[in-house]
C-alpha positions in Angstrom: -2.3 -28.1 -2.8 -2.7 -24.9 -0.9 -4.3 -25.9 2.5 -6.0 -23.2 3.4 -9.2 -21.5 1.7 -11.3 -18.6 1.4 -15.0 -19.0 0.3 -16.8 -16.3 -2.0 -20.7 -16.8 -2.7 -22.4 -15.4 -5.4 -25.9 -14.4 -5.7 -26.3 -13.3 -9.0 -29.8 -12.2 -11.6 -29.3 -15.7 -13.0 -27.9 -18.0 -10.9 -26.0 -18.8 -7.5 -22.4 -20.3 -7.2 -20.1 -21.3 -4.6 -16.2 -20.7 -5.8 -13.6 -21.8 -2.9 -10.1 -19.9 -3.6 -6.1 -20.8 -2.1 -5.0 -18.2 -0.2 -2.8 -16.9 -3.4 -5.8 -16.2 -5.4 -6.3 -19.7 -7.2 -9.7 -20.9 -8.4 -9.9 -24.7 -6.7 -13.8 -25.5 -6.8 -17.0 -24.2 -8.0 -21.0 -24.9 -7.4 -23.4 -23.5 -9.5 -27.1 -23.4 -10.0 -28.9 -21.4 -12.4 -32.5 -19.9 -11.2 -34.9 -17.1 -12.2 -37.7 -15.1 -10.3 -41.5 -15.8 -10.8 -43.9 -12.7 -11.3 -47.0 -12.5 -9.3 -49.5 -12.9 -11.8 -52.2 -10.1 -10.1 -48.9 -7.8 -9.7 -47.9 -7.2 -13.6 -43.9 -6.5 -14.0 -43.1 -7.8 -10.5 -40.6 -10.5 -9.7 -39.9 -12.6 -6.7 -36.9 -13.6 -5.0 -37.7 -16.5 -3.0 -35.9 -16.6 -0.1 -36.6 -20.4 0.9 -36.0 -21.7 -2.0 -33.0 -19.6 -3.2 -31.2 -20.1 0.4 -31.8 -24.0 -0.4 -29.8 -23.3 -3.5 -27.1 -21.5 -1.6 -26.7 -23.7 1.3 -26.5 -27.0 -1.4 -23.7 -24.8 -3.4 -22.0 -24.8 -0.3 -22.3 -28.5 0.9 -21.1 -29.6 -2.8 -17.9 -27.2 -2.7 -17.0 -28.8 0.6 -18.0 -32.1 0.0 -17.4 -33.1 -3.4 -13.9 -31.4 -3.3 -12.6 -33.3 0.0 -12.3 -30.2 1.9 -11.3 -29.7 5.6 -14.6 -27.0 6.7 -11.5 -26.2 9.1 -9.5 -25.1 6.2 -12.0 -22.4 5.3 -10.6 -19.2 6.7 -13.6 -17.2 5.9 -16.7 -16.3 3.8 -18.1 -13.7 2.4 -20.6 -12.9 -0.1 -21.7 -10.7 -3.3 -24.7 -10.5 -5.2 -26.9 -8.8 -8.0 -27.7 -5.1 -7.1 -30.8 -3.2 -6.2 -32.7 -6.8 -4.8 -33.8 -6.3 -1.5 -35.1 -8.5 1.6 -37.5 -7.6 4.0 -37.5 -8.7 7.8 -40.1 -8.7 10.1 -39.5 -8.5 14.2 -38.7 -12.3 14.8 -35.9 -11.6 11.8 -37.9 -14.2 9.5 -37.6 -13.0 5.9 -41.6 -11.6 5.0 -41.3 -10.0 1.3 -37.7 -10.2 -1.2 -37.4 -9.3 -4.7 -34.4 -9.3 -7.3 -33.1 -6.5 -8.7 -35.1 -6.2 -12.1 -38.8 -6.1 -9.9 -40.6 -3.7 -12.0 -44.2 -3.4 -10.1 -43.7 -0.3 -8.7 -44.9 1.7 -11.9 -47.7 4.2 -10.0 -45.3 5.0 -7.2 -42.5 5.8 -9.2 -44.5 7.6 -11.2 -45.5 9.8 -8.2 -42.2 10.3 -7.1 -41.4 11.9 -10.4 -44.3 13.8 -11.1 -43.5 15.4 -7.6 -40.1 16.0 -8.2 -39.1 13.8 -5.4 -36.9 11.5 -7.9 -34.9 14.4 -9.2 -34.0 15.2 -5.6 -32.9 11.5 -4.9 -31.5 11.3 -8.4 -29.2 14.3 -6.9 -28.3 12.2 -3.5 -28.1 9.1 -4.3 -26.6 9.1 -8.0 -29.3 6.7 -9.2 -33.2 7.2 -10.7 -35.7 5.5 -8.9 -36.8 3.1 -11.7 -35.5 -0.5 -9.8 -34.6 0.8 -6.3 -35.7 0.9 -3.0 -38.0 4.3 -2.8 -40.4 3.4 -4.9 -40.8 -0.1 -4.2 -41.2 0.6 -0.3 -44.0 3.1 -1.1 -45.7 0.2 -3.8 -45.4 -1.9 -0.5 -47.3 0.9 1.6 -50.2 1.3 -1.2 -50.6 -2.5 -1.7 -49.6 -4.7 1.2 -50.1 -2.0 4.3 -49.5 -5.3 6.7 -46.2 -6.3 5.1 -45.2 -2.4 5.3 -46.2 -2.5 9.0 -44.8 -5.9 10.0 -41.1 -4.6 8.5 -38.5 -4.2 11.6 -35.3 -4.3 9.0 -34.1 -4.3 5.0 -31.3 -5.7 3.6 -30.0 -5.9 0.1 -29.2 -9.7 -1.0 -25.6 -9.8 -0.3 -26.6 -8.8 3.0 -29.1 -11.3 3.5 -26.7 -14.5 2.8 -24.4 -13.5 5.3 -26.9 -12.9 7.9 -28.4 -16.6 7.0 -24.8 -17.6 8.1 -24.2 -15.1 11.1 -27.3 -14.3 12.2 -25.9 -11.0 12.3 -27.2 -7.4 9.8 -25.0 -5.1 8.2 -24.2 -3.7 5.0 -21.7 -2.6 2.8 -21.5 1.3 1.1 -21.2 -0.8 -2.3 -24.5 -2.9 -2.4 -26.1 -0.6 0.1 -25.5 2.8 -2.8 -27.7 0.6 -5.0 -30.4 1.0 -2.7 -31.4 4.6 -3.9 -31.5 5.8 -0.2 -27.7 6.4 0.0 -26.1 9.6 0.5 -23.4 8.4 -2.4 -20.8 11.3 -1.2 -21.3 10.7 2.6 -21.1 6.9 1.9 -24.4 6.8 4.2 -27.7 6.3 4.4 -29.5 9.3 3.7 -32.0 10.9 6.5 -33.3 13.3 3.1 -35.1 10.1 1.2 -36.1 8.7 5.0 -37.4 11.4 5.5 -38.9 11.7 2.1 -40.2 8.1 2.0 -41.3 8.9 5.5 -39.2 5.5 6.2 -37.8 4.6 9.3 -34.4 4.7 9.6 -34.4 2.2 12.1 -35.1 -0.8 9.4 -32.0 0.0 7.8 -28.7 -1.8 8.7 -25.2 -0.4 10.1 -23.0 0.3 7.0 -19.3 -0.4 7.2 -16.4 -0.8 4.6 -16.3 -4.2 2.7 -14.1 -6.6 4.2 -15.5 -6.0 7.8 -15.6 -9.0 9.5 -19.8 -8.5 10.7 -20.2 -12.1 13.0 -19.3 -15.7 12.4 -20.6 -18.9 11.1 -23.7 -20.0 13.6 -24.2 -23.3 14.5 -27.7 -23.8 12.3 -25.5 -22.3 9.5 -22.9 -24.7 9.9 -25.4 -27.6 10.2 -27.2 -26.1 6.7 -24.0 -25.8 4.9 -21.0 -28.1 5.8 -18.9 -25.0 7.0 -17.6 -25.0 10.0 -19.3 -22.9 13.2 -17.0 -19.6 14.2 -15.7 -19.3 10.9 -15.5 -15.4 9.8 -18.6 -14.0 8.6 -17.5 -10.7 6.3 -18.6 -8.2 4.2 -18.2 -8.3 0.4 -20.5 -5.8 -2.2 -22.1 -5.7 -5.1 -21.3 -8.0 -8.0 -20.3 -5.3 -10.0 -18.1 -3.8 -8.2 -16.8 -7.1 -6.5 -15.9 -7.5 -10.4 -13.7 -4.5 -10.4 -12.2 -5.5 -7.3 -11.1 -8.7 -8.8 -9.1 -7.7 -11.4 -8.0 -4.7 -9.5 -9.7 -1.9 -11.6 -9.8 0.4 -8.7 -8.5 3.6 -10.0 -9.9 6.4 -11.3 -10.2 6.5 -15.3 -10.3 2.5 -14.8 -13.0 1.6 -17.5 -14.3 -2.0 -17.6 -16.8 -3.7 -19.6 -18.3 -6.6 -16.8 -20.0 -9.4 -19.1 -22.5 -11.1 -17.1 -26.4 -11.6 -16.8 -26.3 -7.9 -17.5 -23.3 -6.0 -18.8 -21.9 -2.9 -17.0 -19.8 -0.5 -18.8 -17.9 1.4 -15.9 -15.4 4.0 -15.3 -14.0 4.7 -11.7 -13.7 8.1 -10.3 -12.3 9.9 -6.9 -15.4 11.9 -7.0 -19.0 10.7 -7.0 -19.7 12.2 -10.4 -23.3 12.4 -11.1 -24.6 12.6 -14.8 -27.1 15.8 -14.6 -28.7 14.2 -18.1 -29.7 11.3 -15.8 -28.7 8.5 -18.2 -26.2 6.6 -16.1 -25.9 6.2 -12.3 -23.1 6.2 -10.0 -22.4 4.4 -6.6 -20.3 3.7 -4.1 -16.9 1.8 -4.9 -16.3 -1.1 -2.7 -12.7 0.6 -1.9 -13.4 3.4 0.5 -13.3 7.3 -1.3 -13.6 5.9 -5.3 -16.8 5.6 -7.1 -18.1 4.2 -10.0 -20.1 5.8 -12.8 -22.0 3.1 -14.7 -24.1 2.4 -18.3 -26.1 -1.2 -18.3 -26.7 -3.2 -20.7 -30.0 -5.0 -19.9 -30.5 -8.9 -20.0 -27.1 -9.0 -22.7 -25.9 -12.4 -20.9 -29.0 -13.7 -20.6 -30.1 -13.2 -23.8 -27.6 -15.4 -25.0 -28.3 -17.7 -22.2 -32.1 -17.8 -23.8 -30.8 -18.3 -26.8 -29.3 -21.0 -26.2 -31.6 -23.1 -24.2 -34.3 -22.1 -27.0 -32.6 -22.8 -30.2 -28.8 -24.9 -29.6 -30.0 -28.6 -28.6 -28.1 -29.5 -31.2 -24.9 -27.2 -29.9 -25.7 -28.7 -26.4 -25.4 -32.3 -27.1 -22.3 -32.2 -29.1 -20.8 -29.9 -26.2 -21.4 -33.0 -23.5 -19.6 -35.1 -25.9 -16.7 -32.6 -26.5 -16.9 -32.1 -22.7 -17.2 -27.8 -23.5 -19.2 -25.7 -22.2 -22.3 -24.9 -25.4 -21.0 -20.9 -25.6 -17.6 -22.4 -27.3 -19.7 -24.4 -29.9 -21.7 -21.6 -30.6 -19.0 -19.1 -30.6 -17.5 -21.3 -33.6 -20.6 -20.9 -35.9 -20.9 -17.5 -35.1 -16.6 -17.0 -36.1 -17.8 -18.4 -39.6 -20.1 -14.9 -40.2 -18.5 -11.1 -41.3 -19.4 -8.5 -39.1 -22.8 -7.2 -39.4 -23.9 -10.8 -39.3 -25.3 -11.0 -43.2 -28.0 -8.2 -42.0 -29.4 -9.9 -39.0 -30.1 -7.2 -36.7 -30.4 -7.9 -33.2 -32.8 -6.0 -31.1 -32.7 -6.3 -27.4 -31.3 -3.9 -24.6 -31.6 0.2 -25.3 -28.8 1.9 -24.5 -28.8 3.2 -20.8 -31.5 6.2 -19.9 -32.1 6.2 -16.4 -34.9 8.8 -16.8 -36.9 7.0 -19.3 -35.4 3.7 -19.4 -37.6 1.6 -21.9 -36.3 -1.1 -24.0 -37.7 -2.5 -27.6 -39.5 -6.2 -27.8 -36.6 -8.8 -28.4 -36.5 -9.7 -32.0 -34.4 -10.6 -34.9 -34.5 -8.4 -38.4 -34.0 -8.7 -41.5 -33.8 -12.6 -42.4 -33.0 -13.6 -46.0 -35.3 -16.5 -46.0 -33.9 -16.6 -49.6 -30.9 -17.6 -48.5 -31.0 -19.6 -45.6 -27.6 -20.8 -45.0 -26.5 -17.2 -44.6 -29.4 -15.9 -42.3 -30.0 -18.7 -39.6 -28.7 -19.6 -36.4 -24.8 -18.4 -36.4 -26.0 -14.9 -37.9 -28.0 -14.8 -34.7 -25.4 -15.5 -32.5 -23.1 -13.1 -33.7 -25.9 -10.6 -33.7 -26.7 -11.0 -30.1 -23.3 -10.6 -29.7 -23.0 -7.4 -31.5 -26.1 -5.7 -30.3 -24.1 -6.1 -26.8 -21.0 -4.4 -28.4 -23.7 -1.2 -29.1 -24.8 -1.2 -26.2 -21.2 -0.7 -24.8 -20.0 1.5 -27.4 -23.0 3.9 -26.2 -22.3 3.8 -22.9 -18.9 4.4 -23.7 -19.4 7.5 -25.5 -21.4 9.0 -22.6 -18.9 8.3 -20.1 -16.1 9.9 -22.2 -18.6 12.8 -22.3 -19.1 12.8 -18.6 -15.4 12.7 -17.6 -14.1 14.6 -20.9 -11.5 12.0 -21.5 -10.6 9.9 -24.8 -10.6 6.2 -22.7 -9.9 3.7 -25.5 -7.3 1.6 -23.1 -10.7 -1.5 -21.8 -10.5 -4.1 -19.9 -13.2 -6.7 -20.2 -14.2 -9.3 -17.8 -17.3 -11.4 -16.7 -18.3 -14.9 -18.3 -19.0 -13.3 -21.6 -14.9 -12.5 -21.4 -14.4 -16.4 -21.9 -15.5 -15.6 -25.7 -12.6 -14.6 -27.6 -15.1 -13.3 -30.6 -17.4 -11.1 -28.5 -13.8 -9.9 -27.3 -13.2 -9.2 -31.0 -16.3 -7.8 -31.6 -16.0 -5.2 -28.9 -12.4 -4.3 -29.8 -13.8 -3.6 -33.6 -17.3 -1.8 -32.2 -15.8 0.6 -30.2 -12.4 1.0 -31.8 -10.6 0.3 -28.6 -7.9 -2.6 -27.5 -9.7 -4.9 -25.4 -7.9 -6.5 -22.7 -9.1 -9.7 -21.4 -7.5 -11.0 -17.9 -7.1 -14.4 -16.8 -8.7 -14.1 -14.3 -12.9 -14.0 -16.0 -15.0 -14.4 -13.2 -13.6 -11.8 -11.3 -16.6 -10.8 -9.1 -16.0 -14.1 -6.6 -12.4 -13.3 -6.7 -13.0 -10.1 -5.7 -15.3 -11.2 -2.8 -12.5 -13.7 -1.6 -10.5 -10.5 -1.5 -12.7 -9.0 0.8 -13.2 -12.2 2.9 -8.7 -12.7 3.1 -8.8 -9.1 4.4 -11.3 -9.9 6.8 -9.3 -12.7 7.2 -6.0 -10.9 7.9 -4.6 -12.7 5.2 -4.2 -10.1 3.1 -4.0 -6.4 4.3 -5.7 -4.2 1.0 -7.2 -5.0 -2.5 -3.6 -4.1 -3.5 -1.2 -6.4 -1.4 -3.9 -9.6 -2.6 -2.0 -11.7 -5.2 -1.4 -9.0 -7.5 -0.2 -11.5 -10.5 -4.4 -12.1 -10.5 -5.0 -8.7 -12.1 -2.4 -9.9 -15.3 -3.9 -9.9 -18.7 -4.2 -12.8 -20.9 -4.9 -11.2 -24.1 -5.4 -8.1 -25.9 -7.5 -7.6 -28.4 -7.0 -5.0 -31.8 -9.3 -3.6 -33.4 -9.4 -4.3 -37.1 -9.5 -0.8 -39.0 -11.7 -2.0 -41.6 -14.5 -3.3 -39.5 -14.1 -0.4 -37.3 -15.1 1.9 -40.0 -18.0 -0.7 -41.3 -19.6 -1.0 -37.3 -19.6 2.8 -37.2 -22.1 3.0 -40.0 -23.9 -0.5 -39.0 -23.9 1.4 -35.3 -25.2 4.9 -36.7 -28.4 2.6 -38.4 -28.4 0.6 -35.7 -29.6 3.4 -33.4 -32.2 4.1 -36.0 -33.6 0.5 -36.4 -33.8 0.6 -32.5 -35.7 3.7 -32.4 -38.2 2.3 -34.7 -38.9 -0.6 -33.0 -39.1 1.2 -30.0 -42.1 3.1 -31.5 -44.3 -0.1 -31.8 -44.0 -0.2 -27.8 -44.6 2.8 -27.1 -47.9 2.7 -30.0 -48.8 -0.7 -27.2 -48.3 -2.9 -30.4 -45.5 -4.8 -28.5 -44.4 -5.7 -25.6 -40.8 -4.3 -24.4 -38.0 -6.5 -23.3 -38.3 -4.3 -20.2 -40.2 -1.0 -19.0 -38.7 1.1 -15.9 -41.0 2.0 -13.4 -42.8 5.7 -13.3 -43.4 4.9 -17.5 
């Protein structure tokens, strides 16, 4: 066994991990804890990341990597961190943590709503390449209107990447990755933007210094150290976004790159040289983690944890037989859904919209179309596989913007994230969109891509590209069956219009949406 080791910690919508690589790229431990954000019952839509909490989380993550693995904290070249976009932390002038949320914290709905009706999102729309539904401008104007003392008492911001490495170094920076997801980025610049400050009438001063990921920031602190098992002076550096870290991972760095990233939320992405901004505003672009590339992105809202709910709600059964298999419960599940033909017996599943950053609403979750007739054909595998195909729209729509955006046939995917490990969804999304599919071995690219960061810090490794570039190989590629291409293009096409119904009953206040963007 490799004796030395990089450490990449994750901080994503749905849970935190620990993953300790070698030095050559190889996957030797992993914590993980899942978690999820509580709303403030008097603030309707909010969510809160709690910092106390969450960094007990971390730090045990840590502590059980180490521990439980026998490692040397001596043997830990260096750390670095990613996390979920958008989330930010809030400091006051003692540096104690005084207000956090994740990325998904929807209370902002008047301000945003202001900023549009005044044109002012449009003109950070422009800047920043993203709308201002779930980033920073509105939510530090919600925090002027409704908690004036918090507003007042904030020295510093940070986005939640950031924040773990300044529990370990004591130190603030950020990256141009997580920091573009901000909205108060000047995407082309790869800077804050003085415009939105000035806009916002926000200090500039609260924000931190951005550098390049892999930038070694500080070190490991002694209180650190004592919290996690690691070892004080050990490199402190800066990762990114998860997203991003993703592409980093598996070496999608390129422009025309386009990657499906299957997590908590799904990302359908393309990389450019240029920041290219959608003037529709339906998708959003930021920063690259590798310096002059960008990313132009569509999301697919809650399609991981959907399955994830599922699961916990309705699989006991799938659970308990997976501890006896000793499998994880997705590869039990996976096996009833193989046993249903596309279009899952007429289960519809209704969840995330397709992206539309302007007006970005979503329908209330639900099932359609049951044949209670016929139960054995319309029941819990025809769910699965309909979660897992309402996914595989949600891509295929993205898709087609992004070929509109760059004016290029991309049907050449790769597809990584946990929802990669399923060799149906990766079936289902080669037949969906009509494209080969390939699926690396390496799935959960976005801590490998953070270890990147870290060996560079490091000095182990001197780019993205000299890092174990066997990592980036693929494992399989997957065809796309002609016939059920041809059947998912009409089951798309009515899709769309079963959506768009359902969508109605929110917007008539007869449901309630899986999600509403602020300003709406």
């Amino acid at each position: 066994m490799n004796s030395e080791y990089i450490l990449a910690i994750d901080a994503g919508t749905g849970s935190c991990r620990a993953v300790l690589f070698d030095i050559e790229g190889n996957q030797k431990a992993i914590e993980q804890k899942e978690w999820s954000h509580d709303e403030l019952s008097k603030y309707p839509g909010s969510q809160v990341f709690d910092t106390k909490e969450n960094w007990e989380s971390i730090r045990h993550c840590i502590q059980k990597v180490i521990r439980n693995n026998e490692i040397d904290p001596a043997a830990i070249r260096a750390v670095s961190s990613t996390s979920m976009r958008e989330g930010m932390v809030l400091y006051n002038e003692k540096d104690e943590e005084i207000w956090a949320c994740p990325n998904v914290d929807g209370r902002a709905r008047e301000e945003a709503r202001f900023l549009i009706e005044n044109n002012f999102a449009e003109e950070i729309y422009k800047e920043s390449g993203d709308w201002i539904s779930i980033t920073s401008p509105s939510r530090f104007l919600w925090l002027k209107n409704n908690e004036p003392e918090i507003y007042k008492k904030t020295k510093k911001m940070t986005m939640i990447s950031d924040w773990i490495l300044f529990k370990l170094s004591g130190e603030f920076a950020t990256d141009c990755s997580v920091g573009s997801s901000s909205g108060l980025f000047n995407i082309r610049e790869r800077v804050w933007s003085s415009n939105i400050a000035n806009l916002l009438e926000l200090a500039k001063t609260i924000l931190p210094e951005v550098y390049e990921s892999g930038t070694v920031i500080g070190t490991v602190h002694s209180q650190a150290a004592e919290d996690t098992g690691l070892l004080a002076g050990t490199p402190v550096v800066l990762g990114g976004a998860d997203t991003q870290m993703g592409l980093t991972g598996i070496k999608r760095i390129h422009p025309g790159d386009l990657t499906i990233v299957g997590g908590s939320f799904w990302q359908t992405t393309v990389v450019s040289d240029t920041p290219l901004i959608d003037k529709e505003k339906r998708l959003r672009t930021l920063c690259h983690s590798v310096p002059n590339k960008w990313m132009v992105e569509g999301i697919g809202f809650y399609c991981g944890l959907t399955m994830r709910w599922f699961r916990d709600a309705f699989c006991d059964l799938e659970i308990e037989r997976a501890e006896e298999r000793k499998v994880d419960p997705y590869v039990l599940m996976e096996e009833l859904a193989a046993k249903v033909p596309p279009g899952s017996n007429g289960v519809t599943g209704i969840f995330s919209n397709i992206m539309d950053a302007k007006r970005w609403i979503h329908a209330s979750p639900s099932f359609l179309q049951f044949d209670i007739d016929n139960p054995s054909h319309s029941g819990k595998k025809e769910c699965i596989r309909a979660i897992q195909e309402s996914a595989a729209y949600i891509s295929n729509g993205h898709l087609k913007i992004i070929e509109e955006l760059t004016e290029k046939n991309l049907r050449n995917i790769v597809f990584t994230g946990g929802g990669a490990k399923g060799q149906l969804w990766s079936q289902i999304i080669a037949d969906v969109l009509g494209a080969n599919v390939s699926v690396p071995k390496v799935k959960e690219s976005s801590s490998l891509g953070t270890a990147i960061y870290a060996g560079i810090g490091a000095g182990i490794y001197t780019s993205v590209d000299s890092a174990f570039e066997e990592k980036k190989a693929i494992e399989k590629v997957y065809f796309p069956n002609p016939e059920n291409y041809q059947l998912y293009c009409e089951l798309f096409d009515r899709w769309l219009k079963i959506y768009a119904r359902s969508l109605e009953l929110v917007e008539q206040k007869l449901t309630r949406p899986l999600w509403r963007a602020n300003g709406l």
